[in-house]
C-alpha positions as CSV (number, residue, x, y, z in Angstrom):
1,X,36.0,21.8,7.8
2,X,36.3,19.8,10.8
3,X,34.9,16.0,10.4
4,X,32.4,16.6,13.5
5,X,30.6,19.0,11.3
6,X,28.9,15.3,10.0
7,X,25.5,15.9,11.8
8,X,22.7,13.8,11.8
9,X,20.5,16.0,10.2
10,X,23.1,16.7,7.0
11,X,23.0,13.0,7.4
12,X,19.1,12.3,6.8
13,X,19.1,15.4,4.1
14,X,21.5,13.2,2.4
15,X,20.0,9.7,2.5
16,X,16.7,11.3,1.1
17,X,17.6,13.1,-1.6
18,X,19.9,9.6,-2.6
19,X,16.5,8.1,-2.7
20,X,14.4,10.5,-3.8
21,X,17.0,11.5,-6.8
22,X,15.2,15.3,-6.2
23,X,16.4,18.2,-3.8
24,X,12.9,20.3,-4.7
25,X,10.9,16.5,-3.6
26,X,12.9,16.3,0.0
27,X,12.7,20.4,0.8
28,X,8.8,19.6,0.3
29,X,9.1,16.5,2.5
30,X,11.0,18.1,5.0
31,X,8.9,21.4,5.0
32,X,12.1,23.6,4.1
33,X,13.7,25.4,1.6
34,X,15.5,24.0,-1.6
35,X,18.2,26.3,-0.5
36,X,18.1,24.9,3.3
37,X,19.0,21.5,1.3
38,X,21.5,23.0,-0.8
39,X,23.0,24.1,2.5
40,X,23.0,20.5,4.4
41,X,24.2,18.7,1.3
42,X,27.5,21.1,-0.1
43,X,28.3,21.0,4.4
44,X,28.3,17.7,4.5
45,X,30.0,16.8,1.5
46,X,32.6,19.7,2.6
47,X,32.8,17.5,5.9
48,X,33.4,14.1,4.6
49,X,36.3,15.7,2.1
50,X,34.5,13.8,-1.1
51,X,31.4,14.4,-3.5
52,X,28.5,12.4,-2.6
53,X,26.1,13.4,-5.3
54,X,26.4,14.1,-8.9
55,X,23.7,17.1,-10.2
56,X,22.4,17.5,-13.8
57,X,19.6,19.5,-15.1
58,X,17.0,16.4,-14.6
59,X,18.4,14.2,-11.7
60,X,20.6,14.0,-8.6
61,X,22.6,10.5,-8.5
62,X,24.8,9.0,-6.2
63,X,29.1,8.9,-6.7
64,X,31.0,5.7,-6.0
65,X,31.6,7.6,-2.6
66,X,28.3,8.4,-2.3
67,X,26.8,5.1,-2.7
68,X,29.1,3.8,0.0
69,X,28.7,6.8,2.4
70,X,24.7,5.9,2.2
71,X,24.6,2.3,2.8
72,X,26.7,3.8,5.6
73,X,24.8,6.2,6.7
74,X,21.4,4.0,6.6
75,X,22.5,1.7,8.9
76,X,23.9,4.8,11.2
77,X,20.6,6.3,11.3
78,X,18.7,3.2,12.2
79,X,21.2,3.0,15.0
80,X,20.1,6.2,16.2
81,X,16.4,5.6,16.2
82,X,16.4,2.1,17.7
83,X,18.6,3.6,20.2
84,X,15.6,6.6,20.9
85,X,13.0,3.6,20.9
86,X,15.1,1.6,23.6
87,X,15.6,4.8,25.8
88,X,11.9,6.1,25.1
89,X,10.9,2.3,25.8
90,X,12.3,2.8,29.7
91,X,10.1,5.4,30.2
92,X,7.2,5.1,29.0
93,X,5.1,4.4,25.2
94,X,6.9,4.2,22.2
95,X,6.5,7.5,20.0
96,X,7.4,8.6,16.6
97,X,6.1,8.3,13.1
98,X,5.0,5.5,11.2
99,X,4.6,6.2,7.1
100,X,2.3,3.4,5.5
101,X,1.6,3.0,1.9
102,X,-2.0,1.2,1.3
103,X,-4.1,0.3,-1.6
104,X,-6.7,3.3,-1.9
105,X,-10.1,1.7,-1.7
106,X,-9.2,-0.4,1.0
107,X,-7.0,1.9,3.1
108,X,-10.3,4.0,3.1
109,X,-12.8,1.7,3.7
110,X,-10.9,-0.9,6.6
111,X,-7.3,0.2,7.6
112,X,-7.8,3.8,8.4
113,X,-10.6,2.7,11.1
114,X,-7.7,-0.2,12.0
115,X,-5.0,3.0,12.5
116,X,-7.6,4.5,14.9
117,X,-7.8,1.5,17.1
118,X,-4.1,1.0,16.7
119,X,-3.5,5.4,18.1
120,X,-6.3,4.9,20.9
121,X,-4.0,2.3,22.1
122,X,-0.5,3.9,21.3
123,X,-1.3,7.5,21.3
124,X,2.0,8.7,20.9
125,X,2.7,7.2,17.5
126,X,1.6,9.4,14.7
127,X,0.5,7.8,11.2
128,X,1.3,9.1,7.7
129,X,-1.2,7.2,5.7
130,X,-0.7,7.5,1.7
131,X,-3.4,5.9,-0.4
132,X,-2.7,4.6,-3.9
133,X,-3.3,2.0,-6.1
134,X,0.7,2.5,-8.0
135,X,3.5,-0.1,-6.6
136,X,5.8,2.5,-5.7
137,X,9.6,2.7,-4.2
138,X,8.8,1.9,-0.5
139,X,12.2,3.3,0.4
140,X,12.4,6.4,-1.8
141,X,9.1,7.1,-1.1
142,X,9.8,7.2,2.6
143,X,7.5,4.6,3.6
144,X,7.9,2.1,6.3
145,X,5.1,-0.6,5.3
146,X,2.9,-1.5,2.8
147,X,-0.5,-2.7,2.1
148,X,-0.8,-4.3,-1.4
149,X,-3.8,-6.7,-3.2
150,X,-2.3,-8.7,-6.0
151,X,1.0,-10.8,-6.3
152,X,4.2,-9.2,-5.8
153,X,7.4,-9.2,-6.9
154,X,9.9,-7.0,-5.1
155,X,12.1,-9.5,-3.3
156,X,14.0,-6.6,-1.6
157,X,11.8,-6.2,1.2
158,X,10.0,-8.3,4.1
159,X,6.9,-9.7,3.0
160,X,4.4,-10.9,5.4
161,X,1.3,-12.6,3.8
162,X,-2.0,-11.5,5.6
163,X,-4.0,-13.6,3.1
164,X,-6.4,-14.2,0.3
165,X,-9.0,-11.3,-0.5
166,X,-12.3,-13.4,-1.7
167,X,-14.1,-11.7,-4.5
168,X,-17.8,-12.2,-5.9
169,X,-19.8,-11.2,-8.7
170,X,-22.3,-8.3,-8.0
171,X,-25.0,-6.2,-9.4
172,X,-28.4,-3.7,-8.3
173,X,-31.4,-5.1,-7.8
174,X,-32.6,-2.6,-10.5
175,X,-30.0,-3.6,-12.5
176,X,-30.8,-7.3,-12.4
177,X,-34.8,-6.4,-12.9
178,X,-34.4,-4.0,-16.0
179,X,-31.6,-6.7,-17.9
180,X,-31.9,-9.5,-16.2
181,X,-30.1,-12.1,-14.0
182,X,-27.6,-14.3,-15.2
183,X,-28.1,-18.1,-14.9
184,X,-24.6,-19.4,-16.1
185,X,-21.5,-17.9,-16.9
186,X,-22.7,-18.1,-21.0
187,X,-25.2,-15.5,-20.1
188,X,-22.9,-12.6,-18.7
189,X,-21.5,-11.8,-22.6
190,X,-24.9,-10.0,-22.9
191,X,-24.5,-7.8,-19.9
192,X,-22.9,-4.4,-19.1
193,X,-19.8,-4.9,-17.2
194,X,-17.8,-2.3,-14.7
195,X,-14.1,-2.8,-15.0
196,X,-10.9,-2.0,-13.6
197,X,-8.5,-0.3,-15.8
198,X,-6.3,-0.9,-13.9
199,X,-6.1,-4.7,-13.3
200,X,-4.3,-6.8,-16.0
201,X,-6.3,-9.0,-17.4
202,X,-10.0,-7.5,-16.8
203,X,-11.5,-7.9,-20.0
204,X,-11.2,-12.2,-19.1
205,X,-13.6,-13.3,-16.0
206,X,-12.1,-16.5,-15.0
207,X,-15.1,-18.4,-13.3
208,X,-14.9,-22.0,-11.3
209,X,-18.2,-24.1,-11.4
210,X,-20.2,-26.2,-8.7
211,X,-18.5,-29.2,-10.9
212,X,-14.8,-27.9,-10.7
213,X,-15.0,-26.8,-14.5
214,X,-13.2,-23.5,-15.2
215,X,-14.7,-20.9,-17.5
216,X,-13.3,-18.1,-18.6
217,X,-15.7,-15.1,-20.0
218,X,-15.7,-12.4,-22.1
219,X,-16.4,-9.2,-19.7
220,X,-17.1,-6.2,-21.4
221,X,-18.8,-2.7,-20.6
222,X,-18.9,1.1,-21.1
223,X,-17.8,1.6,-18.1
224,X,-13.9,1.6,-17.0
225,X,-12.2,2.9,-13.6
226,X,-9.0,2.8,-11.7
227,X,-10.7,3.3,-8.4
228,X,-12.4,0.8,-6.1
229,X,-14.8,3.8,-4.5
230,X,-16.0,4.4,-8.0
231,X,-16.4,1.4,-9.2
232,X,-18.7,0.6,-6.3
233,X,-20.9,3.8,-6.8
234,X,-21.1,2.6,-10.5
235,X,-22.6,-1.2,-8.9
236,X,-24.7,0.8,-6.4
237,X,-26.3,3.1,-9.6
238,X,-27.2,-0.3,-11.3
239,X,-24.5,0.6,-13.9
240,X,-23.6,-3.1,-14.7
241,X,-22.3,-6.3,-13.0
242,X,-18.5,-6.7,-11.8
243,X,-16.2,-9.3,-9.4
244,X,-15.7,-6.9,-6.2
245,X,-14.2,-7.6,-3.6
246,X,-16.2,-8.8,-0.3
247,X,-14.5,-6.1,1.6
248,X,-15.7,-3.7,-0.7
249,X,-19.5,-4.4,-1.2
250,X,-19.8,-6.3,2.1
251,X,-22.1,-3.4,3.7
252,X,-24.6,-3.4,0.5
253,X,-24.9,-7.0,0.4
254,X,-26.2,-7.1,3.8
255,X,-28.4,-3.9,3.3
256,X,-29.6,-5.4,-0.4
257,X,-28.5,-2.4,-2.1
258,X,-26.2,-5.3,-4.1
259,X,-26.7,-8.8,-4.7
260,X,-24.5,-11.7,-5.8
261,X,-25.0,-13.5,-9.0
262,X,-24.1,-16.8,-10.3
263,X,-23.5,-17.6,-6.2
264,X,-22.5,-21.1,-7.2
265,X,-19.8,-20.1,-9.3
266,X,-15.9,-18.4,-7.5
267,X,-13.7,-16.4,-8.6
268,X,-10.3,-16.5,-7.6
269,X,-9.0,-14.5,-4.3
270,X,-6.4,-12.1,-4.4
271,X,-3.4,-12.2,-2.4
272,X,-3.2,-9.5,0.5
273,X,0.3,-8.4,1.5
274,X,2.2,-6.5,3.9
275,X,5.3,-5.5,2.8
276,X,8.4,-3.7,4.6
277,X,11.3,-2.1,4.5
278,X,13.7,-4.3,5.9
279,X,15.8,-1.3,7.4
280,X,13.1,0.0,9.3
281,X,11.7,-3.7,10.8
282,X,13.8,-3.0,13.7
283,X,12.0,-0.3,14.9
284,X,9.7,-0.6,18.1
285,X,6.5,0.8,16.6
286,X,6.9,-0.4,13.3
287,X,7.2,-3.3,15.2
288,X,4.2,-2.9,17.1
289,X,2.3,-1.8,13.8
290,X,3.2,-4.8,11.9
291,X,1.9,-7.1,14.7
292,X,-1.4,-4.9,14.9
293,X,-2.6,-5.3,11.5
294,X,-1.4,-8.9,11.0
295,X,-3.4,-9.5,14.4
296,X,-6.6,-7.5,13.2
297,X,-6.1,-7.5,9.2
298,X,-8.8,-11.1,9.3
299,X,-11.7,-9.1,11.1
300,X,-12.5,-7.6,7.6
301,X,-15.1,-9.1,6.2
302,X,-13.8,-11.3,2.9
303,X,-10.4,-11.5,3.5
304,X,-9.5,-15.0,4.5
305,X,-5.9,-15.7,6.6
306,X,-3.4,-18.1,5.7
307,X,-4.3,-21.6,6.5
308,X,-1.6,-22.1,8.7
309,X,-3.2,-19.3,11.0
310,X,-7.0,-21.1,11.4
């Protein structure tokens, strides 16, 4: 088969099943039949005069070939799109899609309404929002950027730090009446706590006095969740007491569905990240994106930018 027959579309059916290590996960992505990938992959590999991929019963993996052909073709592709951005760019808005990865609670409450304002003023840019709580594989995912509370440690992609999340300790009003309010970090052992299952650590609240002294608690509770939406109707049903983020509660507080407790006392923030693929940086509306949130990201109430941006 003649080497022109390497198209750009056997090309990107190739680079995602590479990272995806799936053909039934990219004919689902790419709204087509397994078979339809079958196709692309054998024509391409037919092309190039080599195997690419290696198929078992579980798992498709990259050859030696392979691995080079996609490090290849990644940087071919991103050719290709920055190329339609600068064309596109001469004409008129930037257009394409933009896949983003965000904490769930958050990505609900704050950066959905931030994607709005950012498509009122680039309407041509569609937005794939995915909400979850998992650190996944940006790139085999097929994700562009990501939101992420809590430190990080994938060194393989851009990080951007948008800054510090500042969290407080909350309960009901009828809560408070029918158990109690605390008046010192001692007293919260006899309370009913709402955790996060989710968050290392959760069964320890680490508290910082008027004075400087550090306490750290034993937080307990009937109560466990892996969802920040739930564990905020659980506070707003006078369920218990739990460290929430401002972001999260901000609208009870100021409606007195919620109060703070032990005000004097601070927990420590949590670090707010934007991470991104570094292949996809390049991009004009990731670009523009990325610039966007990191502009807008401090308007939400509790989340406090890096010092060197007051």
């Amino acid at each position: 088969m003649d080497k022109l027959d390497v198209t750009l579309e056997r090309m990107r059916t190739f680079v995602r099943v590479a990272e995806r290590g799936s053909l039934s996960a990219v004919a689902r992505e790419l709204g087509v039949g397994q078979s339809t990938v079958t196709r692309h992959l054998r024509e391409l590999e037919e092309a190039v005069g080599v195997p690419l991929l290696s198929r078992t019963t579980r798992r498709v993996t990259m050859t030696d070939e392979g691995s080079r052909y996609y490090a290849d073709s990644i940087q071919i592709l991103r050719l290709v799109e920055q190329a339609g951005d600068e064309v596109r760019g001469t004409r008129g808005a930037p257009a394409g899609t933009i896949r983003i990865s965000c904490t769930a609670a958050f990505g609900i409450l704050h950066v959905s309404r931030l994607i709005f304002a950012f498509q009122d003023r680039y309407p041509d840019i569609g937005v794939d929002l995915s909400l979850t709580d998992e650190r996944i594989d940006l790139v085999r995912e097929g994700v562009d950027i990501a939101l992420r509370l809590g430190p990080l440690t994938d060194s393989s992609m851009k990080l951007r730090t948008l800054g510090q999340s500042r969290r407080l300790l909350v309960a009901a009003p009828d809560y408070l009446v029918e158990r109690g309010r605390p008046a010192g970090p001692q007293d919260l052992s006899g309370h009913e706590g709402i955790r996060m299952s989710n968050v290392a650590g959760s069964d320890i609240l680490g508290l910082q006095g008027p004075d400087g002294r550090h306490h750290a608690v034993p937080f307990g509770g009937r109560f466990r969740v892996d969802h920040g939406l739930a564990a905020r109707e659980a506070l707003v049903a006078g369920r218990g007491i739990a460290p929430a983020h401002r972001w999260l509660v901000d609208d009870l507080l100021t409606t007195g569905r919620l109060e703070v407790i032990l005000p004097d006392y601070s927990l420590p923030p949590t670090p707010l990240s934007m991470l991104i693929v570094p292949e996809r940086a390049g991009i004009a509306r990731v670009r523009l994106l990325v610039e966007f949130l990191v502009g807008q990201i401090g308007t939400i109430a509790g989340i406090e930018k890096p010092q060197s941006e007051r």
